[in-house]
N, C-alpha and C positions, 0 to 999 in steps of 0.2 A: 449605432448598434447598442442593444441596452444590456449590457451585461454586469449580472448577477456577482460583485467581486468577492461575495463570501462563499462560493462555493467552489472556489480556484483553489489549490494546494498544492506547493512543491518543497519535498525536505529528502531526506536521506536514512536510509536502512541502517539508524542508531545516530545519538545524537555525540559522539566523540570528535573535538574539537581537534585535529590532525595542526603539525605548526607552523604547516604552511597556512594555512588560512585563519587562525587562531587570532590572531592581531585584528581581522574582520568584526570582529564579535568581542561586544564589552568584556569588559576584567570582571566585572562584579555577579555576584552569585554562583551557583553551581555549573558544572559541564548544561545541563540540562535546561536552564535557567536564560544560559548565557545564548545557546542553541536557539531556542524559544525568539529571544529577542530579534532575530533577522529572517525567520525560515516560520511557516504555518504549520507546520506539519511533519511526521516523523515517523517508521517503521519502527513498531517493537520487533525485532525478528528472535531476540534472547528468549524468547517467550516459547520459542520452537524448541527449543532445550531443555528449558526447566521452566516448575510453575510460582509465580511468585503470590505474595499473600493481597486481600484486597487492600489491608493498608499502606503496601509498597504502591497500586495503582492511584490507590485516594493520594499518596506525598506527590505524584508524578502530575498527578491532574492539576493538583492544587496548586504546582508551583510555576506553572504558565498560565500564558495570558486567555481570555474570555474566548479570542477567536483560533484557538488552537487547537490542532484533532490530532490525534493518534490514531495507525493502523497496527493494529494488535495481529500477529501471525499465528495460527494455531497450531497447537504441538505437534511433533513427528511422531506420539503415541497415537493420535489419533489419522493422521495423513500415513505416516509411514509404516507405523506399526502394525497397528490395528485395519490400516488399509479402507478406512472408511467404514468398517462394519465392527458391529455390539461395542458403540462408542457413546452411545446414551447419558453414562455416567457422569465420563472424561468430559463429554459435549458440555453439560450444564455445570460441574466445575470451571471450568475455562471460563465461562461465561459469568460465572458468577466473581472469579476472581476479578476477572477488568471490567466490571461493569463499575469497581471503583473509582472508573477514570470519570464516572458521572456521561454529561455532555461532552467531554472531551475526546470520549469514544467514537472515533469519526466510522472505522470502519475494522471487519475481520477478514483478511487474508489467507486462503488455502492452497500452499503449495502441495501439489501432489509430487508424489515420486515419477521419474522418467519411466518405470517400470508398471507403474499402476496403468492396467487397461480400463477404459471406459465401458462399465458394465450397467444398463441400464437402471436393471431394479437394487443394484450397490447403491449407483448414485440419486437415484429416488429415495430409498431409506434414510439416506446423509443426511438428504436436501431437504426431507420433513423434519428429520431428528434436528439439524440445527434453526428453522423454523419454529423447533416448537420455542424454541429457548433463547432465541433471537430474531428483533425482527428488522434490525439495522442495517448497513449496508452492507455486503459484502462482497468479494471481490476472489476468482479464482484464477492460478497459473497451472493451466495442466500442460503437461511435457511429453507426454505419450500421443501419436498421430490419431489411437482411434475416437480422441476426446470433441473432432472435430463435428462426429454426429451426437452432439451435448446438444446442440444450440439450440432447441425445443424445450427441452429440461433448464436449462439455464435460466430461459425468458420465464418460463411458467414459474420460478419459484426468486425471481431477483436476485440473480444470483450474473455478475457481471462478470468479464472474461479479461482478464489484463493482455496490455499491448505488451510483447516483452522485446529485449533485445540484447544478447542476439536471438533470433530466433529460435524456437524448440520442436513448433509444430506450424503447420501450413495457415493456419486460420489468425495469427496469434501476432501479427505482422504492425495491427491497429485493434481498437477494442471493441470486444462484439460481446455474446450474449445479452444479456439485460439491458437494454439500451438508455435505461434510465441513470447510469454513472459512467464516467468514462476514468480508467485508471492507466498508467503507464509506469512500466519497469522496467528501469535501464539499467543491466547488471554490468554494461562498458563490453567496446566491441573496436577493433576485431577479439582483443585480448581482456577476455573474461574475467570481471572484477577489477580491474585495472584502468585499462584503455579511458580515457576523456572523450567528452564530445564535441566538437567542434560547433563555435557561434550559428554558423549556418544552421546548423542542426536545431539546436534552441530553439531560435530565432521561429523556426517554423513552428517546431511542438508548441511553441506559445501562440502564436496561431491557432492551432488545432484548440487547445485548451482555452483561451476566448472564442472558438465556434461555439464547443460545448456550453462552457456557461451561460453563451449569448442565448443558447436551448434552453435556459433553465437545469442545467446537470450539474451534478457537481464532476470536478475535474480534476484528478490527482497525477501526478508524476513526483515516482520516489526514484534515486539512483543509488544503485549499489555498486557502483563502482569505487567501493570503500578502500581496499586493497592499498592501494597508489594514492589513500586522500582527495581523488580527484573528484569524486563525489559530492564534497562540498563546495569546491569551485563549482562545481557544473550547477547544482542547487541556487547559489548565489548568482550566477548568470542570468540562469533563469527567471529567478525571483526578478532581475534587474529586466529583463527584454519585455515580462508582466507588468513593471510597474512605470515599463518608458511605455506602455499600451493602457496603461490608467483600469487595469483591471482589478489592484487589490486598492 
């Protein structure tokens, strides 16, 4: 099987080194530095809070290594607040702020709110407005059931649909829209942000994520099962069932 191993990615929703697992990962350099060194890849989600400047993304870019990507989460002004519409502004700020990360910029993430309904010509003005201003990869979690007749709009504009778990919505189980990236978010289940996953579990999603790459996709799985630190074991698992399959 010939798979692609730079387009595999697995890290965590923030790179803070919990002390359980801290001894895993070299002494030397920054939290962020140190993180870099065992994991590809890593969720800005702070970035859903507040905006930071391009030279905080240029320091972040710069101080990991060549094959390292960042998913950048877009702000709750624009998802939550603003609810998707007259976000034009906000859109090309954000964009411009982490376009510091250079190539490192793996991809942009849109959590919507569980209360946002899927309104066609809403989500048509988004999905051009952010279009116009990007043309990288991005990746969305919508949490509302009526998002599931997206999947026309999704494909038409590359715009891919994360795996989540636990579940939120019926479609949302494995990743669909844009078929051209595959993402998974595991926020820990039964108990939300918490809960670990068990080997088995792994074992398989690294399966899945070598089918993908053997497709030519790229293939992300972030966990946020930060809460409990358990996030990073589960990261490091993974990383380990990928690299006992010779995929990175």
């Amino acid at each position: 099987m010939d798979v692609n191993i730079q387009s595999i990615f697995t890290g965590c929703a923030g790179w803070s080194l919990g002390r359980d697992y801290s001894a895993a990962f070299t002494a030397e350099g920054t939290h962020l530095q140190r993180y870099a060194a065992r994991l590809n890849c890593v969720e800005i989600n702070s970035s859903f809070y507040r905006p930071y400047r391009v030279q905080t993304y240029q320091r972040w870019g710069a101080s990991v290594p060549a094959g390292f990507r960042f998913s950048v989460k877009v702000p709750k002004l624009i998802t939550h607040v603003q609810r998707l519409q007259d976000c034009d502004q906000a859109l090309e700020e954000f964009v411009q702020q982490c376009s510091g990360l250079g190539d490192r910029l793996g991809c942009l993430l849109v959590q919507l709110p569980p209360s946002l309904e899927f309104v066609e010509g809403v989500a048509e003005g988004f999905f051009v407005s952010l279009r116009r201003c990007f043309s990288g990869l991005v990746v969305l979690e919508p949490r509302h059931e009526s998002w599931t007749g997206a999947e026309a709009l999704l494909v038409h504009h590359r715009i891919a649909q994360a795996a989540v778990d636990p579940s939120c919505i019926s479609t949302d189980s494995s990743p669909r829209g844009w078929p051209g990236f595959k993402y998974w978010r595991l926020h820990g289940s039964p108990r939300i942000y918490y809960s670990p996953y068990d080997p088995q579990r792994l074992e398989r999603l690294a399966g899945e994520m070598q089918a993908a790459a053997a497709d030519g996709l790229a293939a992300w799985c972030i966990f946020d099962n930060t809460a409990s630190g358990a996030a990073l074991g589960n990261a490091l698992t993974l990383a380990q069932c990928l690299a006992a399959k010779r995929l990175w």
